[in-house]
ChimeraX commands (.cxc) that place a marker at each C-alpha (Angstrom):
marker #1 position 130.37,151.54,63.05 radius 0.5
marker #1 position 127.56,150.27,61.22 radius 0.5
marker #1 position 128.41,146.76,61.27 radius 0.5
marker #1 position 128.71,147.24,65.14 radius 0.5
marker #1 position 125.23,148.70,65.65 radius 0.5
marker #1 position 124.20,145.61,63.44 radius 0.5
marker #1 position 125.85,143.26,65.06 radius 0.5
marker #1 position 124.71,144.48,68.61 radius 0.5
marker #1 position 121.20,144.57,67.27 radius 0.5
marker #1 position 121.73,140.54,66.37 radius 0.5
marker #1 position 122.40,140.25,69.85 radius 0.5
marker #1 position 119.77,141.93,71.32 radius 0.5
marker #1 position 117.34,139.44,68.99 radius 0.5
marker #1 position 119.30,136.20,70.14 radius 0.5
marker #1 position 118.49,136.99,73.45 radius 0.5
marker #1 position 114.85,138.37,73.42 radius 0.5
marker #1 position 114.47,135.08,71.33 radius 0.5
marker #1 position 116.15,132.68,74.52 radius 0.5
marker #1 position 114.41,134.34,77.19 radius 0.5
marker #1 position 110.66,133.98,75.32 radius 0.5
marker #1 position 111.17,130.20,74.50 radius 0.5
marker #1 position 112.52,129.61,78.28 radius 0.5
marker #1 position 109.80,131.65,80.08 radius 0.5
marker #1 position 107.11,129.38,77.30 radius 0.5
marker #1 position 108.87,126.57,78.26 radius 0.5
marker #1 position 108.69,127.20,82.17 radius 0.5
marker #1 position 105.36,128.42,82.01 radius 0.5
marker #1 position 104.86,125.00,80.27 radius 0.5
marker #1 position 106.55,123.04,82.80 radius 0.5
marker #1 position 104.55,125.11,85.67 radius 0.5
marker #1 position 101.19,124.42,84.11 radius 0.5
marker #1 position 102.02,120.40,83.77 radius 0.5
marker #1 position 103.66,119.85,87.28 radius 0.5
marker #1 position 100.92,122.33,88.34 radius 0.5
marker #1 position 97.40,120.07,86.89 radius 0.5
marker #1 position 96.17,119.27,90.21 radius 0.5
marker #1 position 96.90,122.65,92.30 radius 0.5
marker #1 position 93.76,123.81,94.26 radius 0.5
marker #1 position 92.17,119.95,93.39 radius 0.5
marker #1 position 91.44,117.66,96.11 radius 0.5
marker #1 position 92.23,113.79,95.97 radius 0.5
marker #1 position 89.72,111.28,98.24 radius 0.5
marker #1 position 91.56,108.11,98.26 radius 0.5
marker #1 position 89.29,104.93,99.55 radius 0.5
marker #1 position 90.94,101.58,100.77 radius 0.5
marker #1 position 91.51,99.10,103.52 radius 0.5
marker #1 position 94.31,98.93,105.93 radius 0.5
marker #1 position 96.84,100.17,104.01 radius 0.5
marker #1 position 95.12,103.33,102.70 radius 0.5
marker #1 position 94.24,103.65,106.67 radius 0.5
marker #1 position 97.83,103.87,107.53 radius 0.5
marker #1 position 97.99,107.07,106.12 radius 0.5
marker #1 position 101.48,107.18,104.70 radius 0.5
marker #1 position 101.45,106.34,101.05 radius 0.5
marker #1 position 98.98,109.35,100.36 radius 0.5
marker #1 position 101.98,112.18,101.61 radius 0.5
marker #1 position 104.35,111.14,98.75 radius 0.5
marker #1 position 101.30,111.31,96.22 radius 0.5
marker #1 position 100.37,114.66,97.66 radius 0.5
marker #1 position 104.07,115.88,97.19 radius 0.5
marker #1 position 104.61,114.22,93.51 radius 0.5
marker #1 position 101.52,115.41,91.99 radius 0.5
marker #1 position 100.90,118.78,94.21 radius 0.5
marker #1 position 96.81,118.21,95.94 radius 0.5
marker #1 position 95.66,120.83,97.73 radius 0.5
marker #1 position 93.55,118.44,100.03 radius 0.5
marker #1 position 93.71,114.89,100.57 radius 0.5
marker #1 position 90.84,113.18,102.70 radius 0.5
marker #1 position 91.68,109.29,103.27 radius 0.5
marker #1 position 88.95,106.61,103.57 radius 0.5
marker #1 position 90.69,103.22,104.90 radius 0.5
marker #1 position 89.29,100.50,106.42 radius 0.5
marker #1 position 91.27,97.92,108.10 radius 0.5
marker #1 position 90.18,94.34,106.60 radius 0.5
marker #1 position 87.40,95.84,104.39 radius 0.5
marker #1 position 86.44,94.65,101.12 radius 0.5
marker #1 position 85.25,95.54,97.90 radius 0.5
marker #1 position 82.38,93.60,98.42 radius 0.5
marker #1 position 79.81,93.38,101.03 radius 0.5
marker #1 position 79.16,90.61,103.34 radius 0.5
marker #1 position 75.57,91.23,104.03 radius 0.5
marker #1 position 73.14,93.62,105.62 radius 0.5
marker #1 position 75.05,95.14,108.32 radius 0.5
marker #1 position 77.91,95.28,106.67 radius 0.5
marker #1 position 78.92,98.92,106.80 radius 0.5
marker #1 position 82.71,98.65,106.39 radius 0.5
marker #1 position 82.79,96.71,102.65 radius 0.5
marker #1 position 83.96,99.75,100.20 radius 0.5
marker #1 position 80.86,99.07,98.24 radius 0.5
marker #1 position 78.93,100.09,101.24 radius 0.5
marker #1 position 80.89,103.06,102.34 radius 0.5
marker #1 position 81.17,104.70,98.57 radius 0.5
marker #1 position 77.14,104.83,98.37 radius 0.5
marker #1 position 76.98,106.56,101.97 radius 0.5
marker #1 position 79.77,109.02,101.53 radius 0.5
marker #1 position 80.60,111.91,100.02 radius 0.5
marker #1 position 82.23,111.50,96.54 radius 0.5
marker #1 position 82.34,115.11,95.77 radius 0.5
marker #1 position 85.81,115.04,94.85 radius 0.5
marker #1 position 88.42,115.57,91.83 radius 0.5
marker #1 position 90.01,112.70,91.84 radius 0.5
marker #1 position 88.88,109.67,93.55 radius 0.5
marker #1 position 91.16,106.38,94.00 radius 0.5
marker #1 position 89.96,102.72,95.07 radius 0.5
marker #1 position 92.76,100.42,96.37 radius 0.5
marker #1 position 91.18,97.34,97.82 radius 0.5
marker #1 position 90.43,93.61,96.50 radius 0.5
marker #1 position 93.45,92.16,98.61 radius 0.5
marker #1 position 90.91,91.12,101.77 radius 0.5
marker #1 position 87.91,89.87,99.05 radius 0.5
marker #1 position 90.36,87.19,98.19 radius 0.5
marker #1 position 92.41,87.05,101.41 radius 0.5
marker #1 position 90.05,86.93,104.34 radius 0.5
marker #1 position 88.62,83.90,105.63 radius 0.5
marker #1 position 85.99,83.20,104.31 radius 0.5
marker #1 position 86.77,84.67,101.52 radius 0.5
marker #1 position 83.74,87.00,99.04 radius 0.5
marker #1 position 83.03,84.71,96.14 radius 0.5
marker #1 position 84.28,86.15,92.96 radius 0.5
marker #1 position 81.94,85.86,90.63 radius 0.5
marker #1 position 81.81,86.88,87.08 radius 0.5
marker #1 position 81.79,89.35,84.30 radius 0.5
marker #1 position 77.95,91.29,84.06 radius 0.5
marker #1 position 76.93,90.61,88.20 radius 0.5
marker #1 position 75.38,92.98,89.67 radius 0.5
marker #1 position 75.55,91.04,93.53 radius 0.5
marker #1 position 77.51,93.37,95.79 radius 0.5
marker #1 position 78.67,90.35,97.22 radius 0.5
marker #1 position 80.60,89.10,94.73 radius 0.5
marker #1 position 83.90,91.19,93.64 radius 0.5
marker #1 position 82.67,91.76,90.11 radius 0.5
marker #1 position 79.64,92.57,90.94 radius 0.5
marker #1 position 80.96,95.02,93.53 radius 0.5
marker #1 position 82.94,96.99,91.34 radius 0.5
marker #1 position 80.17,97.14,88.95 radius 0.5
marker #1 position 78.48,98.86,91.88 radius 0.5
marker #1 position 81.34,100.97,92.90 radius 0.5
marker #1 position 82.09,102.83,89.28 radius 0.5
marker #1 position 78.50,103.62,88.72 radius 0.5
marker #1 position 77.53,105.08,92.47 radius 0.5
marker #1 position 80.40,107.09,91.92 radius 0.5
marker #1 position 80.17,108.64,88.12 radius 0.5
marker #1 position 76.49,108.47,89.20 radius 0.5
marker #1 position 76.81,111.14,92.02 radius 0.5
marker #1 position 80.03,112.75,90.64 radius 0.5
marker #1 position 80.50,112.57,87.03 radius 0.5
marker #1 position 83.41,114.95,86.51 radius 0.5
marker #1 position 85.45,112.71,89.24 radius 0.5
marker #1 position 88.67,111.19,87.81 radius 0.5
marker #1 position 88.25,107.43,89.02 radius 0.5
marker #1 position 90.75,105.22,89.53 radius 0.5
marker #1 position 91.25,101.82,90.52 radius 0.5
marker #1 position 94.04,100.16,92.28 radius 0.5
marker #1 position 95.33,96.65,92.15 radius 0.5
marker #1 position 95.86,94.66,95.44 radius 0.5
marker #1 position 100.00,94.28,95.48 radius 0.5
marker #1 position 101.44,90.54,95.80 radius 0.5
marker #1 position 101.48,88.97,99.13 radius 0.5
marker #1 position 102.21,86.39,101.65 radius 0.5
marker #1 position 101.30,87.13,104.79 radius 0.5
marker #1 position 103.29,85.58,107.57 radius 0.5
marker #1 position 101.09,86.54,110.94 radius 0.5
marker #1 position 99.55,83.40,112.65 radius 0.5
marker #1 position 96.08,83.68,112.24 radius 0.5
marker #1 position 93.37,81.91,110.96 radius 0.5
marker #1 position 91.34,84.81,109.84 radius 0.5
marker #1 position 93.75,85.11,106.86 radius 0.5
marker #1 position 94.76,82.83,103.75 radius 0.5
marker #1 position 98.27,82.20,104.12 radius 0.5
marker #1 position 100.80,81.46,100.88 radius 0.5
marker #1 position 102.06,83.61,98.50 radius 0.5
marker #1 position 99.21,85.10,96.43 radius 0.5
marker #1 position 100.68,83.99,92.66 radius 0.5
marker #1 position 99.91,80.49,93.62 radius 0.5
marker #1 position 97.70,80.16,96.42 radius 0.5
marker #1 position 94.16,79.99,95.95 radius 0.5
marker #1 position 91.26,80.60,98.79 radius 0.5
marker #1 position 88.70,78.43,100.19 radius 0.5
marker #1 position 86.53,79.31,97.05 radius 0.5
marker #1 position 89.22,77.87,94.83 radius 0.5
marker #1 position 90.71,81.54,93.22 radius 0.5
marker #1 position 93.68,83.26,93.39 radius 0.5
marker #1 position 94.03,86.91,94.06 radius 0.5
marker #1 position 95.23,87.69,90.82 radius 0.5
marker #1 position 91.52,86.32,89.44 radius 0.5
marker #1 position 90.37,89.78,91.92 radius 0.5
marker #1 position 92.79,91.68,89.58 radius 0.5
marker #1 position 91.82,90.83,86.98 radius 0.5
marker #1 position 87.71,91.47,87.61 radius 0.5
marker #1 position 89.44,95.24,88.54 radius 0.5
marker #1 position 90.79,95.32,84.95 radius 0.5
marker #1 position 87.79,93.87,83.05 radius 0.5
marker #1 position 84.62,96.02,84.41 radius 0.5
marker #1 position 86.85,98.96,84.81 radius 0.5
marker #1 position 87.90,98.01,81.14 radius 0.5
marker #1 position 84.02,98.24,80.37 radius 0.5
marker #1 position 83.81,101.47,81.58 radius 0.5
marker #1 position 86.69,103.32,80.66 radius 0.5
marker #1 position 88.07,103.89,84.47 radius 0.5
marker #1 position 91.99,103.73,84.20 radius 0.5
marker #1 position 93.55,100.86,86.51 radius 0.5
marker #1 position 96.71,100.84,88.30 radius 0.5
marker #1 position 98.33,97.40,87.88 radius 0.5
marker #1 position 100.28,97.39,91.57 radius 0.5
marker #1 position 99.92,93.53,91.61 radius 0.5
marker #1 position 101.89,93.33,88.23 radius 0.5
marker #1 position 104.16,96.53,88.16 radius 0.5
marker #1 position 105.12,97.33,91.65 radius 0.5
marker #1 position 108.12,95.53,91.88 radius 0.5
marker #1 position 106.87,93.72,95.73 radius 0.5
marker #1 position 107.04,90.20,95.37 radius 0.5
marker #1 position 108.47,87.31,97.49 radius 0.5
marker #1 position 111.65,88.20,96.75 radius 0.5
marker #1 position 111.91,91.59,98.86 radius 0.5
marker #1 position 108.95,90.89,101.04 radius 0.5
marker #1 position 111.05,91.06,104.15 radius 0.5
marker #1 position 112.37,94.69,102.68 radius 0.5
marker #1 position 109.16,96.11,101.52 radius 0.5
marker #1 position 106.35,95.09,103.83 radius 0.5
marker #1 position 106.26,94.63,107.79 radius 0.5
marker #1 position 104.20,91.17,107.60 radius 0.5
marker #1 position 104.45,89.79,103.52 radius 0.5
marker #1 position 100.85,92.05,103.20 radius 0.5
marker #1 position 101.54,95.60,104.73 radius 0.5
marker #1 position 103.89,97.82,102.88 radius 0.5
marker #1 position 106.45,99.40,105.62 radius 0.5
marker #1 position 107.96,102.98,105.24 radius 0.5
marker #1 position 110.08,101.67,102.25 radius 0.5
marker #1 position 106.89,99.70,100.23 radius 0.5
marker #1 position 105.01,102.69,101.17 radius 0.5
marker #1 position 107.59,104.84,99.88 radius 0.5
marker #1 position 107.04,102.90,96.59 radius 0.5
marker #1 position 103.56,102.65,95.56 radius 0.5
marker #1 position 103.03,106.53,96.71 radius 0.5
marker #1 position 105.56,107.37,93.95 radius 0.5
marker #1 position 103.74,105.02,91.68 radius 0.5
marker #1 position 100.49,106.40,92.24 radius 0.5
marker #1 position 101.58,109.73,91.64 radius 0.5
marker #1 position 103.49,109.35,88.51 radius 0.5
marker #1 position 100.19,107.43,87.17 radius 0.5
marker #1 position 97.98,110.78,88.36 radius 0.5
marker #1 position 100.13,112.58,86.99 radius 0.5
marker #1 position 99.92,111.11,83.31 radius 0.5
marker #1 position 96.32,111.22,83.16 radius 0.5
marker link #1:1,2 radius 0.2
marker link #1:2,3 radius 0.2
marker link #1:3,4 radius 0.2
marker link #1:4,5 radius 0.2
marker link #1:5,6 radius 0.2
marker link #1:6,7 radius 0.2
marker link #1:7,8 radius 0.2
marker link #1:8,9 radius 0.2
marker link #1:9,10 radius 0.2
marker link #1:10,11 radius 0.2
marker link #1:11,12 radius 0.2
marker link #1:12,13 radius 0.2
marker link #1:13,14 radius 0.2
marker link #1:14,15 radius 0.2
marker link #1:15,16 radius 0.2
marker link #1:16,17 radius 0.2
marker link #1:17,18 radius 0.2
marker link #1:18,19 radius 0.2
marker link #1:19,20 radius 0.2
marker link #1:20,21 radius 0.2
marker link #1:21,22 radius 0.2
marker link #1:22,23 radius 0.2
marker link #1:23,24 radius 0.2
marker link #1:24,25 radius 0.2
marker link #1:25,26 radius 0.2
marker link #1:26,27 radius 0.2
marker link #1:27,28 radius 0.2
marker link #1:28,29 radius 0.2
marker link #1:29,30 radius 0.2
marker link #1:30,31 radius 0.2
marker link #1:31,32 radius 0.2
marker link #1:32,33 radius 0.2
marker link #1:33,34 radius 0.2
marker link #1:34,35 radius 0.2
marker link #1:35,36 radius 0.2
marker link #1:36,37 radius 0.2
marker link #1:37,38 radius 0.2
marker link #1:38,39 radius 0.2
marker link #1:39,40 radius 0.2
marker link #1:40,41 radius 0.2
marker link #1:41,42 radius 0.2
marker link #1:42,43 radius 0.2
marker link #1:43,44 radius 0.2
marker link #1:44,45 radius 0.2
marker link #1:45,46 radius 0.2
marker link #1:46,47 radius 0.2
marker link #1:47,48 radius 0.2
marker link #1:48,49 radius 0.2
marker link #1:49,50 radius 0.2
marker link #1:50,51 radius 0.2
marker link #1:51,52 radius 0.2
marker link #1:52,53 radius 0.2
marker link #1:53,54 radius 0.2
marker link #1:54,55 radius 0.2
marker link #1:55,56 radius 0.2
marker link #1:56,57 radius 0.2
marker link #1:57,58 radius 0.2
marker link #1:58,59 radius 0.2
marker link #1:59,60 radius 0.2
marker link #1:60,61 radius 0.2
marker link #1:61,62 radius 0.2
marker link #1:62,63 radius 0.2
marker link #1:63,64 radius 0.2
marker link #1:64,65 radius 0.2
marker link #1:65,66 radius 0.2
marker link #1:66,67 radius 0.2
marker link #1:67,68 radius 0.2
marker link #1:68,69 radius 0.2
marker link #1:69,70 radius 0.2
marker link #1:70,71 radius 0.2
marker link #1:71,72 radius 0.2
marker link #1:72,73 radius 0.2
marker link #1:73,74 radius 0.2
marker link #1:74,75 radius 0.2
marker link #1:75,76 radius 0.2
marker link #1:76,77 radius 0.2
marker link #1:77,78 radius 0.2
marker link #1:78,79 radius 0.2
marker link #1:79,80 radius 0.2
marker link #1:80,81 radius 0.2
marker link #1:81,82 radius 0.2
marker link #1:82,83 radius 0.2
marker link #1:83,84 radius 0.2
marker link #1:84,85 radius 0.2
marker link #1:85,86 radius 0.2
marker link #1:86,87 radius 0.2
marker link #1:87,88 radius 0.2
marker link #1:88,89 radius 0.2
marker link #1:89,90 radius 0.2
marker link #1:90,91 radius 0.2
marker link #1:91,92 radius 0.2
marker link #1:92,93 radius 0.2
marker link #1:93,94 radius 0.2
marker link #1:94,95 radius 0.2
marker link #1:95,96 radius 0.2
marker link #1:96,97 radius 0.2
marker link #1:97,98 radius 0.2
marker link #1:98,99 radius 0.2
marker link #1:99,100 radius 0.2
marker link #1:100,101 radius 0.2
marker link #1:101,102 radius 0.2
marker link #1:102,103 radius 0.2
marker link #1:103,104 radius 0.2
marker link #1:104,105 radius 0.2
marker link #1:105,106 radius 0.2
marker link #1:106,107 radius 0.2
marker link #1:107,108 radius 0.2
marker link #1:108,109 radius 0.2
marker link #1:109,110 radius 0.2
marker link #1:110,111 radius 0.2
marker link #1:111,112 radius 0.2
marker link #1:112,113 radius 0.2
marker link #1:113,114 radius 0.2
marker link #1:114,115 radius 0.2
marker link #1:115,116 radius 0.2
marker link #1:116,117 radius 0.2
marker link #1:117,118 radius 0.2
marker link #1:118,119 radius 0.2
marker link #1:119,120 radius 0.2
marker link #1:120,121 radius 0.2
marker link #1:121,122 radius 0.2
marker link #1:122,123 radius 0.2
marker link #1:123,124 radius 0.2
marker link #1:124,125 radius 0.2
marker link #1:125,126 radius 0.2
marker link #1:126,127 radius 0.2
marker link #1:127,128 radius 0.2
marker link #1:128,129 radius 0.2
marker link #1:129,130 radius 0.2
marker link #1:130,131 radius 0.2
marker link #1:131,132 radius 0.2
marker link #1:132,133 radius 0.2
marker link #1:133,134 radius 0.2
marker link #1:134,135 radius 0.2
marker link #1:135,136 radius 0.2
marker link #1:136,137 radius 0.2
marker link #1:137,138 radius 0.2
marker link #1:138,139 radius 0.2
marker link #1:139,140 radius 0.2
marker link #1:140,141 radius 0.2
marker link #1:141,142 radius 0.2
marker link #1:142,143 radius 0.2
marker link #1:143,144 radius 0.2
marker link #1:144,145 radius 0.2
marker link #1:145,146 radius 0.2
marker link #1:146,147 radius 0.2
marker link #1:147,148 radius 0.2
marker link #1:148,149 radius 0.2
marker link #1:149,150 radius 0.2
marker link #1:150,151 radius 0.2
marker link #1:151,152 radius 0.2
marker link #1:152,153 radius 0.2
marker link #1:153,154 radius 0.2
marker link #1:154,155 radius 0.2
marker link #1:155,156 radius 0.2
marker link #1:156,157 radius 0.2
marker link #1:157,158 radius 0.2
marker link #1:158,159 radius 0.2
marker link #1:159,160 radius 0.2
marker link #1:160,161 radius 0.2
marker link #1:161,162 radius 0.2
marker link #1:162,163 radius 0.2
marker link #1:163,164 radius 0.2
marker link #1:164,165 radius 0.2
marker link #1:165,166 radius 0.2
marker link #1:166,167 radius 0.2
marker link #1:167,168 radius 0.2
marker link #1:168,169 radius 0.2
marker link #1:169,170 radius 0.2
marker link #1:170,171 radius 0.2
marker link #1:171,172 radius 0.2
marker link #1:172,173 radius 0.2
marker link #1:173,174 radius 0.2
marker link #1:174,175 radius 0.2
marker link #1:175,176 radius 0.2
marker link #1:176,177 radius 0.2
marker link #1:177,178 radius 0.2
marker link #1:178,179 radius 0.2
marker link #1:179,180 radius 0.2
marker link #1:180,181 radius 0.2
marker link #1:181,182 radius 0.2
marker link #1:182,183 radius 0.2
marker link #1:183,184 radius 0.2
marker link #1:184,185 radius 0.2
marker link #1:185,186 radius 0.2
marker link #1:186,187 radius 0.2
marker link #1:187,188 radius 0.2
marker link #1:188,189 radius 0.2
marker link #1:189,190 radius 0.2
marker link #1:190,191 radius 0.2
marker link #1:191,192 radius 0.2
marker link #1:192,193 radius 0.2
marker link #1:193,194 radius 0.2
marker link #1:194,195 radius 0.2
marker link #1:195,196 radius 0.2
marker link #1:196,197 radius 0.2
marker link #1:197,198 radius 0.2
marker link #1:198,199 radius 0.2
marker link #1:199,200 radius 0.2
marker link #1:200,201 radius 0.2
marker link #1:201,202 radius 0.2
marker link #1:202,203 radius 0.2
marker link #1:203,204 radius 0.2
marker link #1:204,205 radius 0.2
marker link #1:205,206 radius 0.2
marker link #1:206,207 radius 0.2
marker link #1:207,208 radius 0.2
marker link #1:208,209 radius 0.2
marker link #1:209,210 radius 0.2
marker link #1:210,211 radius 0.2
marker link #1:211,212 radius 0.2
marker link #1:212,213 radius 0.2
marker link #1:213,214 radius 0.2
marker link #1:214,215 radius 0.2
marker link #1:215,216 radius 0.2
marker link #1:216,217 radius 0.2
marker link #1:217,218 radius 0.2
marker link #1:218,219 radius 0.2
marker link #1:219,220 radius 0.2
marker link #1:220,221 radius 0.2
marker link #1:221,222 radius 0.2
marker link #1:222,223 radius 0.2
marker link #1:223,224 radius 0.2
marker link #1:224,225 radius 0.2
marker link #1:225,226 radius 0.2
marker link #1:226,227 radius 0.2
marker link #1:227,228 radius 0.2
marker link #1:228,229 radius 0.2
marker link #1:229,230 radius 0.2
marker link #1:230,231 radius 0.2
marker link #1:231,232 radius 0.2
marker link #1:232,233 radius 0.2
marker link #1:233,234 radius 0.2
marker link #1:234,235 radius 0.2
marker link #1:235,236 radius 0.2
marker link #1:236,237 radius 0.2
marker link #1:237,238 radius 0.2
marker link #1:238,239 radius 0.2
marker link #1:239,240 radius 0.2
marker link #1:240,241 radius 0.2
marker link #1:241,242 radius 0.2
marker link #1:242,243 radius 0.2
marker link #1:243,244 radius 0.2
view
């Protein structure tokens, strides 16, 4: 009898002992997969950013309450000039930044647009270079908003394949512009002033798996991503959210 009693209490303590480390570990799970309920994501870009379909499959991965989208078909990081309302660098010191978490996908039309915004180099502070753009960028931001979570976003491979002669054509690993770079020199000014100031970068130009081989499957034209590409970079963005 008394070994029964004893071995029923055992029992009892195996299983108070199961369901408190698998509620901690729910809870757990809950509060990770949970880090951006009730937060609000402002995501700032060109065309694709304006097409409004990458965001939805960062909303679902990561869980944003609100998501207001800032795209700007053929914009740039950097400005062209006074009147130039459309470059990013423009629009970021005339909006408001008043969010959680703030991302900046754009470089792709600095480099691909004809003509082309000159590069320039490490320490400008001309918003109409790319460098010195994204100088300007990070601190009008953190500036106005320094609790945001910034982010920058790499421009993804490309070779765009619409006749135009608005638009460098070749593919973008060996092509170079009118002003002699190539668009991985833009990603790489993304990576060293963001580098300088501690804002985490998103490597889509290196990591997202779009290149020349699976244009045709991934993007509409060789520079927008279709539902697939889309598809793609949303769960790429998210899962890089998520592990900040």
């Amino acid at each position: 009898m008394f070994k029964r009693k004893l071995f029923q209490i055992f029992l009892v303590l195996v299983v108070t002992v199961l369901i408190f480390f698998t509620y901690n570990n729910f809870i757990g799970t809950s509060k990770e997969e949970n880090t951006y309920s009730g937060k609000d994501w402002l995501a700032i870009g060109d065309s694709i950013t304006a097409f409004e379909k990458y965001q939805k499959t960062v909303k679902k991965i990561v869980g944003f309450d609100k998501v207001t989208i800032d795209g700007v078909g053929g914009s740039t990081l950097a400005s062209s000039g006074k009147g130039d309302k459309t470059s990013i660098v423009y629009r970021v010191q005339h909006m408001d930044v008043s969010h959680d978490v703030i991302t900046i996908f754009g470089g792709t039309n600095d480099w691909g647009n004809v003509p082309a915004r000159p590069l320039g180099k490490m320490g400008d502070t001309d918003e109409n270079t790319v460098y010195g753009a994204i100088e300007s960028i990070i601190k009008s931001i953190l500036r106005k908003n320094p609790e945001a979570r910034l982010i920058f976003i790499t421009p993804l491979q490309r070779d765009f394949k619409e006749e135009t002669d608005e638009v460098v054509h070749g593919w973008s690993q060996t092509t170079t512009n009118e002003m002699e770079y190539r668009l991985e020199d833009v990603v790489s000014a993304i990576n060293e002033v963001c580098s300088k100031y501690s804002i985490p970068v998103l490597d889509l130009y290196h990591n997202s798996g779009i290149t020349m081989y699976n244009f045709d499957y991934m993007t509409k034209d060789g520079l927008h991503p279709n539902n697939k590409g889309m598809k793609r970079i949303g769960e790429q963005i998210g899962s890089f959210i998520n592990g900040m």
